[in-house]
C-alpha positions in Angstrom: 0.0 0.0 0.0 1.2 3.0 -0.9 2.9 5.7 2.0 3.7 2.3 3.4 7.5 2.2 3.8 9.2 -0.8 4.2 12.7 -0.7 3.1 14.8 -2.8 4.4 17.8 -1.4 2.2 19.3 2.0 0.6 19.2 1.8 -2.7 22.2 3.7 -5.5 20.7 7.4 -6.6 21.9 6.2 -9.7 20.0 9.2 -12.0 16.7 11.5 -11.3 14.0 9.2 -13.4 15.1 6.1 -11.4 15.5 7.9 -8.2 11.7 9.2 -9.1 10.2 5.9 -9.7 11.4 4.5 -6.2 9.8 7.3 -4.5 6.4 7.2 -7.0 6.2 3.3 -5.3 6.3 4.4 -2.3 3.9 7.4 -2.1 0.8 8.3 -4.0 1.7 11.3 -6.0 -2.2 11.9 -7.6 -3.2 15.6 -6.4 -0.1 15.6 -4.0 2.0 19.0 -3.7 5.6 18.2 -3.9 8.7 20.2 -3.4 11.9 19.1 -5.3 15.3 20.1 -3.4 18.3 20.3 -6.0 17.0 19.6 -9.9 14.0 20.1 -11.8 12.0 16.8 -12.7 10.9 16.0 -16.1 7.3 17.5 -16.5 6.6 14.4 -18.3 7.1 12.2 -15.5 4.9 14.5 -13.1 2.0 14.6 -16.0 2.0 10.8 -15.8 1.8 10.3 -12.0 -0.6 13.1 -12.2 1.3 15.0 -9.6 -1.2 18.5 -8.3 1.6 20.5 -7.7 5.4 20.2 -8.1 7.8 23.1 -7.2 11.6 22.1 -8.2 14.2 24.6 -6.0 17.6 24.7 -6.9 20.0 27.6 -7.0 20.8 26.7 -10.9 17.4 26.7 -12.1 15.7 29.7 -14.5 12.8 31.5 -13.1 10.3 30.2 -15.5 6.6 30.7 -15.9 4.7 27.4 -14.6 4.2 24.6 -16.7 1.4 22.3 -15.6 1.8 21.4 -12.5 5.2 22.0 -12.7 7.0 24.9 -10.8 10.7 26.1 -11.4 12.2 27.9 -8.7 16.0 29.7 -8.4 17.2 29.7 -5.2 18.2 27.2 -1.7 16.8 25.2 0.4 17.9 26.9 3.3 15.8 30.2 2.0 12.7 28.0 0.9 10.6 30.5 -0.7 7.3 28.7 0.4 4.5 29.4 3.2 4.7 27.0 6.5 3.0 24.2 5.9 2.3 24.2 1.7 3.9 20.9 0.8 2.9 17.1 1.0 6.0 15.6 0.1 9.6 16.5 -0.1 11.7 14.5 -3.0 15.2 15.1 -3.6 17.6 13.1 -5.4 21.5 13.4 -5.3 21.4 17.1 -3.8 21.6 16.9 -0.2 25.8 16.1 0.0 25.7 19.9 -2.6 23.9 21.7 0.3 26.2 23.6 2.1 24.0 24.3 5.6 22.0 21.1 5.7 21.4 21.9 8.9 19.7 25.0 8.0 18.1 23.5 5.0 16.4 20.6 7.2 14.6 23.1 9.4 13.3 24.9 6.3 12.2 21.4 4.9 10.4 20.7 8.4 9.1 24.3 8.4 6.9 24.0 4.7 6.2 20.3 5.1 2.9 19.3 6.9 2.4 17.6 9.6 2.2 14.2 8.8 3.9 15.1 5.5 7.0 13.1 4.4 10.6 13.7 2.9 12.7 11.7 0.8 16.1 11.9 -0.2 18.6 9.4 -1.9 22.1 11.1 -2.8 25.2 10.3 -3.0 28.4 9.8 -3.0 28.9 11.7 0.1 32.7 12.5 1.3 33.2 10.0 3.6 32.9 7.3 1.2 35.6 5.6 -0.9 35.3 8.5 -4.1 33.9 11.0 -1.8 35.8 13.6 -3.3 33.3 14.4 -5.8 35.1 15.9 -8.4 32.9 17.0 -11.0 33.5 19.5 -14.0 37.0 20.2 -13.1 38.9 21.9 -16.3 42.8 21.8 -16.5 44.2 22.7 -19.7 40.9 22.5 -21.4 40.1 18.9 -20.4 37.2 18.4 -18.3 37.1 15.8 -15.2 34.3 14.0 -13.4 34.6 11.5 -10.8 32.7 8.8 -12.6 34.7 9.2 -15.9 38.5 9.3 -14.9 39.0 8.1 -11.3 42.0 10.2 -10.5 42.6 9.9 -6.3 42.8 6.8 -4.5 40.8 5.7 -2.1 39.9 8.0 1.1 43.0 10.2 0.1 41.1 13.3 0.5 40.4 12.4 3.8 43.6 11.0 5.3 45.7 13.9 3.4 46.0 17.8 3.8 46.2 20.1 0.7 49.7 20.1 0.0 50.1 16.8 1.1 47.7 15.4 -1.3 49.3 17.3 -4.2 52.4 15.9 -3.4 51.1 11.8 -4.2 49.3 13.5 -6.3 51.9 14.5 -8.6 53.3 10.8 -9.0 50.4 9.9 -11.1 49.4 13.1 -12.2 51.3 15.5 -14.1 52.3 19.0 -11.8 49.2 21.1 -12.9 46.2 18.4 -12.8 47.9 16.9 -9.7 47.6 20.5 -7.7 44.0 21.0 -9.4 42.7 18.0 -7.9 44.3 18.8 -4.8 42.3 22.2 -4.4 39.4 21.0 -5.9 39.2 18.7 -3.1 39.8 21.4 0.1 38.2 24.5 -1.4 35.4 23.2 -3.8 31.9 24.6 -2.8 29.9 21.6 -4.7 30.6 19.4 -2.0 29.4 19.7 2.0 32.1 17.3 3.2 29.5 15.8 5.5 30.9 11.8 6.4 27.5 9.2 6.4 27.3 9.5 10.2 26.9 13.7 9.9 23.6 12.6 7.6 22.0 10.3 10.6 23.2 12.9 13.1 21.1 15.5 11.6 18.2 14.1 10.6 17.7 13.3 14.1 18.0 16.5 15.3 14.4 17.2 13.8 11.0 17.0 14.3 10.9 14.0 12.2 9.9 10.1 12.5 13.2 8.6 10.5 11.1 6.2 9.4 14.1 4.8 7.1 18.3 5.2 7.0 20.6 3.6 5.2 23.9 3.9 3.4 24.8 2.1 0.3 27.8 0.8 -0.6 27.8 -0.2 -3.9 29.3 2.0 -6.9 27.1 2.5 -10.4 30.2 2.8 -12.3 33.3 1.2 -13.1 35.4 2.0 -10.4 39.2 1.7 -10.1 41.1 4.3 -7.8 44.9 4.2 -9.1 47.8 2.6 -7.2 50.8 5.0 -6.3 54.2 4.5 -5.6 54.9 6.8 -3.5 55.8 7.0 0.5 53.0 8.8 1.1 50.8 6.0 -0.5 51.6 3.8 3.0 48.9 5.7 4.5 46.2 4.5 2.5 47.0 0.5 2.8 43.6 -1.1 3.8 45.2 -2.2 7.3 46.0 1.3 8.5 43.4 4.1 6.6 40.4 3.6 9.2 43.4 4.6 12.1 44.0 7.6 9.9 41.0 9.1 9.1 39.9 8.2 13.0 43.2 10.5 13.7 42.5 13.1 11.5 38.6 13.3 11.9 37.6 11.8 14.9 35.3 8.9 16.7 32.2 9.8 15.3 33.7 9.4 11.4 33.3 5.4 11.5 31.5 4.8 8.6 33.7 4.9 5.5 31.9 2.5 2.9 28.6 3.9 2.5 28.3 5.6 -0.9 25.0 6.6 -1.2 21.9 7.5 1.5 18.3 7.0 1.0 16.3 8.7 3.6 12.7 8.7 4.9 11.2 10.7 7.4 7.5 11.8 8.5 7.0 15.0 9.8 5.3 15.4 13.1 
């Protein structure tokens, strides 16, 4: 029945339409007033479900007249330009690790939502997992890089190493310019929150919610091979010693380092 959740695990946000479906087989969408966090769902897809009002928020979107029941709206979800209480159902898919505040952006969520209301998100790959560096449309020398094209750190690396030192390994794979690109991609990038999997549970808890599901994911949706280096450096990441560094570096509550992707429910009071 639907609004009936009973996941038992997270599923990959492997791309919008998919993400979409999973949420459509969960909740009844007929006449339902949805708000979208990050993207801007085919009007296609909402026509079919027969959707009463969508509203699609993200801060790269076009102010554009309404189409359907379709609504396209420029701006963040930690300045959601709704009334308290408008919305039946939050969707999101692979925007909540691009939020910078999520904190913020959860108590706007909980402040338009109605009681009763629910949110779901599945996103990923956040930054404490394996290629949680994100890289994504990073030009050097006129070639573009994204994370699931050319897999260009190794594992964790951009959590067990500083700046500098990442540049340094870097640059024995890498020649001098791409190596240092990816290196401050990594620490000064504003596309990624740097929020590890346990951050995620942390917050959502903090809320007026009902987590009715959480979950991490550990799988990857594309071919994944992070490069071996020969470097000294490179010790640091051996499978037997990387969970001691990262605990060093970031602390106790950083435990989970597999999870890839999150898939969220939660009702609102």
């Amino acid at each position: 029945m639907k609004d009936q959740v009973s996941l038992t695990n997270a599923r990959l946000a492997e791309d919008e339409s998919k993400v979409f479906n999973n949420f459509r087989q969960i909740f009844e969408l007929c006449g339902r007033s949805v708000l979208e966090i990050g993207g801007r769902m085919s009007l296609h897809l909402l026509t079919e479900a027969g959707v009463g009002q969508w509203w699609s928020l993200d801060p790269r979107n076009q102010q554009i007249h309404p189409q359907g029941p379709l609504h396209t709206m420029q701006g963040k979800c930690e300045a959601i330009p709704l009334p308290d209480s408008s919305v039946d159902l939050i969707f999101s898919c692979n925007a909540f690790q691009h939020v910078g505040n999520l904190d913020a952006g959860l108590a706007e969520m909980a402040r338009v939502l109605k009681s009763g209301g629910y949110l779901y998100a599945n996103f990923g790959p956040v930054w404490s997992a394996p290629d949680g560096s994100h890289i994504e449309n990073l030009v050097v020398d006129g070639q573009r890089y994204n994370f699931w094209e050319q897999t260009l750190l190794p594992s964790w690396s951009h959590l067990v190493f500083n700046e500098e030192e990442l540049s340094t390994l870097l640059s024995a794979i890498h020649p001098p310019k791409l190596a240092t690109g990816i290196a401050r991609y990594v620490f000064n990038s504003d596309w990624i929150n740097r929020l590890f999997y346990n951050d995620y549970e942390y917050l959502v808890r903090r809320y007026p919610w009902d987590v009715i599901f959480f979950g991490g994911n550990k799988r990857f949706d594309y071919d994944y091979e992070p490069p071996l280096i020969d470097h000294p450096l490179a010790a640091r990441l051996k499978p037997e010693v990387v969970g001691a560094e990262v605990l060093k570096k970031h602390g106790l509550s950083k435990t989970d380092l597999q999870s890839r992707d999150v898939e969220i429910v939660l009702r609102r009071d």
